[in-house]
C-alpha positions in Angstrom: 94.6 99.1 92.5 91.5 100.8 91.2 89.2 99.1 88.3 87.3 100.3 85.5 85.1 103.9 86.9 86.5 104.1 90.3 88.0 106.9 91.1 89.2 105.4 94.4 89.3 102.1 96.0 86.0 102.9 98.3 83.5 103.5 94.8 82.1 101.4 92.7 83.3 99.9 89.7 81.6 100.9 86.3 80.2 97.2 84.4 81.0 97.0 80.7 77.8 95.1 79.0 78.4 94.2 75.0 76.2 93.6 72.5 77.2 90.9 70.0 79.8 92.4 68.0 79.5 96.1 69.9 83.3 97.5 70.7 84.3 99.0 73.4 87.4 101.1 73.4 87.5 104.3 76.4 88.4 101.9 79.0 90.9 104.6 80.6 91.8 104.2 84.5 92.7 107.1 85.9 95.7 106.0 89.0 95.4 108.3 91.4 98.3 110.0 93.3 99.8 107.8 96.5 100.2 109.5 100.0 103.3 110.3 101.9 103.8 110.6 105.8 106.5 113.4 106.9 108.0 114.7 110.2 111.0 115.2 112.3 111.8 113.0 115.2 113.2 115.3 118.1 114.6 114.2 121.6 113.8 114.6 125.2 115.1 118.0 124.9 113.7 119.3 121.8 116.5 118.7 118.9 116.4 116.8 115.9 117.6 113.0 116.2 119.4 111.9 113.3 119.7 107.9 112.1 116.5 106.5 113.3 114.3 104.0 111.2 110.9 105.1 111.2 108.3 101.9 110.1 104.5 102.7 109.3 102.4 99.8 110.3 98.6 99.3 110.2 96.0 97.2 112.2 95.3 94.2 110.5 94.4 90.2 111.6 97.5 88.2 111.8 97.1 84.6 113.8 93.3 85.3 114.6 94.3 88.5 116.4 94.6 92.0 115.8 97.9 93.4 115.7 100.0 96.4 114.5 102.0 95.1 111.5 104.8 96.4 109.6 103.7 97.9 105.3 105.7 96.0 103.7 104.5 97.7 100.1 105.1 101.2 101.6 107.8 103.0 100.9 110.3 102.9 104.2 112.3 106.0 104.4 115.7 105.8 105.0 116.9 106.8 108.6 116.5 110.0 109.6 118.6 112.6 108.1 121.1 115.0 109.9 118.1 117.6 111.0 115.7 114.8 112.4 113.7 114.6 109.2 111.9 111.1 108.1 109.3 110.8 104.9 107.5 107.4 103.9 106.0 107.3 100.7 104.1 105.4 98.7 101.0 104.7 100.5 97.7 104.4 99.8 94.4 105.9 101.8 94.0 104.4 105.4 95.2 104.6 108.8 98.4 104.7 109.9 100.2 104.2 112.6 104.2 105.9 112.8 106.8 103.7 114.8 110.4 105.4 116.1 113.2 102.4 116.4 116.6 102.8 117.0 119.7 101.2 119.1 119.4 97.7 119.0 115.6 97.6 117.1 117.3 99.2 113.7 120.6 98.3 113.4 124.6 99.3 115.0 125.2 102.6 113.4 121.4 104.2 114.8 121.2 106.5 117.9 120.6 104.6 121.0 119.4 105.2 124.5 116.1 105.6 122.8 112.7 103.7 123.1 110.9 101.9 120.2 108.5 105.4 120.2 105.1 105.8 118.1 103.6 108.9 117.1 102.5 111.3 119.4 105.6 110.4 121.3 104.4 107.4 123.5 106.4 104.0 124.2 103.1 102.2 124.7 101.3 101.2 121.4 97.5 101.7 123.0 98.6 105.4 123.2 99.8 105.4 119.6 97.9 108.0 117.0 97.1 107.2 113.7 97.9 109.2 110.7 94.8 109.2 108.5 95.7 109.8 104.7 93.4 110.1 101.9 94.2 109.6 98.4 96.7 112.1 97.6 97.1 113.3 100.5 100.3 113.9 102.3 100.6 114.1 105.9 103.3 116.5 106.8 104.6 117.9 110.6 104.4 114.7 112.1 107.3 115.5 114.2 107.2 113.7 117.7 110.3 113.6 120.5 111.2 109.9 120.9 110.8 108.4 124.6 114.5 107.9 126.4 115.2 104.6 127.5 117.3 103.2 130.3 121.0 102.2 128.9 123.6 99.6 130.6 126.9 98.3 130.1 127.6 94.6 130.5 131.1 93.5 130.5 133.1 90.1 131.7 134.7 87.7 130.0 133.4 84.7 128.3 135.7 81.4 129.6 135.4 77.9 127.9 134.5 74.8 129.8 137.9 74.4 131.3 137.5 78.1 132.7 140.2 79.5 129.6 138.9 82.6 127.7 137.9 82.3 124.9 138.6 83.9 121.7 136.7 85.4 118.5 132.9 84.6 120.0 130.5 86.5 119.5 128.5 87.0 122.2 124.7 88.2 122.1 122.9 90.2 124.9 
């Protein structure tokens, strides 16, 4: 959103004073060109991960705190494609902050064994690194391996109150 002489968000707006019955008609506003983020998401070993969501969140004051929250004007790519490869779109200048989620965080069909991961590559979020864009700017190589996480199996048998199985439940881990 820019107003009348700014060239970007930061600047100043240009005032617009009248004299009786003066006309004013070269109020153009230039829109400048969004930002994108791009980059592969590779695993432990160095190959491209295909099917994770990738979410760009910034810092801002939720509940009297400061917190990492989710753009929800932003662009979110769709998973990642076949060779790894993510791009969010969309965005205007600031700081951003790149999240990896797959398995359970994104959805069934999404590679598991994988922790929610933010750029550089780190499960904890004070070790995430921002992505600074500027306005048209696109940040590209933001490639970064996602962090394995530990994977188990839980199996038994769900029984009513009379100790009989039961059948078609659907049962939540």
């Amino acid at each position: 959103t820019l107003q009348y002489g700014q060239r970007a968000t930061r600047e100043q707006p240009k005032r617009i004073e009248l004299m009786d019955g003066q006309q004013f008609t070269e109020a153009d506003i230039v829109l400048p060109k969004t930002s994108a983020i791009e980059g592969q998401l590779l695993d432990e070993f160095g190959d491209p991960v295909p099917g994770v969501t990738v979410q760009i969140a910034q810092v801002q004051m939720a509940a009297g705190k400061t917190r990492l929250m989710p753009m929800g004007t932003a662009q979110q790519p769709a998973p990642s494609d076949d060779l790894g490869h993510f791009r969010a779109f969309n965005l205007p200048p600031g700081d951003y902050y790149v999240l990896a989620l797959s398995g359970p965080f994104a959805g069934p069909e999404t590679a598991a064994g994988f922790a929610v991961t933010y750029y550089p590559g780190t499960s904890q979020p004070t070790n995430a690194k921002a992505v600074h864009l500027e306005t048209g700017q696109d940040a590209t190589g933001v490639t970064f391996a996602l962090e394995p996480a530990k994977v188990a199996t839980v199996s038994g048998v769900a029984v009513d109150a009379t100790g009989k199985p039961m059948q078609g439940m659907l049962i939540l881990v």
